[in-house]
C-alpha positions as CSV (number, residue, x, y, z in Angstrom):
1,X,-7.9,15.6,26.4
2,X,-5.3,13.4,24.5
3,X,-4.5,14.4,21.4
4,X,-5.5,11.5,18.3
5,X,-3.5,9.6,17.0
6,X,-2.0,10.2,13.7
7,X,-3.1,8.4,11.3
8,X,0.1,6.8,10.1
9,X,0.4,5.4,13.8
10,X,-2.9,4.0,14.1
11,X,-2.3,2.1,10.9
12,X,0.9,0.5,12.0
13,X,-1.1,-0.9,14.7
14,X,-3.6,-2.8,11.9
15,X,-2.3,-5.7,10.2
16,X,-3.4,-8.2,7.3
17,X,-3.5,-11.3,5.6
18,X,-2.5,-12.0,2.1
19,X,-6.0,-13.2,1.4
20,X,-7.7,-10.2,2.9
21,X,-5.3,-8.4,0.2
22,X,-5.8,-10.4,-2.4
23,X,-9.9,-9.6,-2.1
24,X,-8.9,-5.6,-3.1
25,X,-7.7,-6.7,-6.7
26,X,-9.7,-4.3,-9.3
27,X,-8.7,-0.8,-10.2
28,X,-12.2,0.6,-8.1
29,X,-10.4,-1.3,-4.9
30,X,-6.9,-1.9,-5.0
31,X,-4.8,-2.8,-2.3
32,X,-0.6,-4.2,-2.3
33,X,2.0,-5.1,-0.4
34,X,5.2,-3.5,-0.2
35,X,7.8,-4.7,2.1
36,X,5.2,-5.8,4.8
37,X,3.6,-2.7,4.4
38,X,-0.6,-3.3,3.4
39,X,-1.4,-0.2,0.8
40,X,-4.8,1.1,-0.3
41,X,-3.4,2.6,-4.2
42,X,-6.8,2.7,-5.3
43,X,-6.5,6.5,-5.5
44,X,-2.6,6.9,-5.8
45,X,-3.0,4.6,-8.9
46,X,-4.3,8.0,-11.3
47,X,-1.1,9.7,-9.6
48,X,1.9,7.3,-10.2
49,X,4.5,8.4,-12.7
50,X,5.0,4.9,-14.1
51,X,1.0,4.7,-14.9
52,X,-1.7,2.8,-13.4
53,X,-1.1,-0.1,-15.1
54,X,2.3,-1.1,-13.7
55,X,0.2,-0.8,-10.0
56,X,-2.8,-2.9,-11.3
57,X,-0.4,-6.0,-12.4
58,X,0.2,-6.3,-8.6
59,X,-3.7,-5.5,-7.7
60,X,-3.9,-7.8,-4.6
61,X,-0.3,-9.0,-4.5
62,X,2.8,-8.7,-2.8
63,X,4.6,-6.0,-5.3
64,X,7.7,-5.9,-3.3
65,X,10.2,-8.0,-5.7
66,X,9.0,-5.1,-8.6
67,X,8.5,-2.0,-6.6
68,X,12.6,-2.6,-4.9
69,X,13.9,-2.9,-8.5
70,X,12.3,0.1,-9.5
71,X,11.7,2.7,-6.1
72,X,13.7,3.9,-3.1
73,X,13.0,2.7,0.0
74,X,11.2,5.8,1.4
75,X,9.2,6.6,-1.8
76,X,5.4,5.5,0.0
77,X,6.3,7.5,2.9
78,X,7.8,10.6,0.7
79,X,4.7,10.6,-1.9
80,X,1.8,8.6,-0.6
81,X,2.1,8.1,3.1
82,X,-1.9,7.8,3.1
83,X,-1.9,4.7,1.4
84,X,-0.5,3.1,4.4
85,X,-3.0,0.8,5.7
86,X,-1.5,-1.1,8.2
87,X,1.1,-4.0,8.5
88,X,1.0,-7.6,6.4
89,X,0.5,-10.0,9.4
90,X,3.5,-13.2,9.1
């Protein structure tokens, strides 16, 4: 029997819209975008160093611009790899 997928791989098959992003845009359901990546920070939000706030300003967004000035480029992967929902579709 084939083992299942992780599920960082099956979520790299999944991809979005900006308007199915934008829908998630309140602290109870909060989804981004970073770099094309689609996160679900709804729980990762109570976790962040820099406070929940700083995530909720981008509730529904693309944060990307923000998150570059301010993170390295492996910091979702290194500290909240389950966020990763899938892919933002072009």
């Amino acid at each position: 029997e084939a083992a299942a997928p992780k599920k960082e791989e099956a979520a790299q098959d999944k991809s979005f819209t900006m308007s199915d992003v934008a829908k998630h845009d309140k602290e109870a359901d909060c989804w981004v975008v970073v770099n094309g990546e689609v996160l679900d920070v709804t729980k990762f939000m109570h976790e962040h160093p820099g406070g929940k706030k700083a995530i909720l300003l981008y509730a529904g967004k693309d944060a990307s611009e923000e998150f570059n000035m301010l993170h390295k480029p492996d910091v979702v992967k290194k500290y909240a790899p389950e966020s990763i929902l899938g892919k933002l579709s072009s």
